[in-house]
Steps between C-alpha positions, in 0.01 A plus 500: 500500500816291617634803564278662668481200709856474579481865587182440743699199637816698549322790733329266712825251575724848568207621722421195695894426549552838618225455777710161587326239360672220311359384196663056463427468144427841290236473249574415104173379398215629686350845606574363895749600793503266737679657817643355881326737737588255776712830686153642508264173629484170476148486429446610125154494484494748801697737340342543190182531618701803749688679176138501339347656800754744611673524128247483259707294314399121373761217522444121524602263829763292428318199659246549244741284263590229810678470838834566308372880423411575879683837532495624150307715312383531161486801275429608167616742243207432271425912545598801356847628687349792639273222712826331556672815635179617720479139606866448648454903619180341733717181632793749576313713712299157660839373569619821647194462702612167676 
């Protein structure tokens, strides 16, 4: 399963970079992706309440963890990597959108 985690962690990371988000601190120990979307708002909770509408895809406000995590986003790879892949699929074509 380490594996398979590392591999789940490794598609989301290339994906989310390649879309131009920085990731401060890449995971070791948990099934989390904590990302700066600050190029896209400053108001976290805003936009993932906006990618769930128009995106259909379920990630976390930053500010959900404290003022310090205003303009991040958090995201998992607990899912199978076909999720993964249809997930970061949905946030390319939201952020194509914008």
């Amino acid at each position: 399963m380490r594996i398979e985690y590392n591999h789940r962690r490794g598609v989301l990371i290339n994906g989310l970079k390649n879309f131009g988000f920085t990731i401060p601190v890449e995971p070791v120990g948990a099934f989390y992706v904590f990302v700066n979307a600050r190029h896209l708002s400053r108001d976290s909770y805003k936009l993932a309440f906006d990618i769930l509408e128009k995106a259909h895809v379920g990630v976390t406000p930053g500010v959900d963890f404290g003022s310090g995590g205003e303009g991040f986003l958090r995201l998992s790879y607990a899912n199978s990597v076909e999720n993964i892949i249809l997930a970061l699929q949905r946030l390319e074509a939201y952020l194509a959108s914008r």
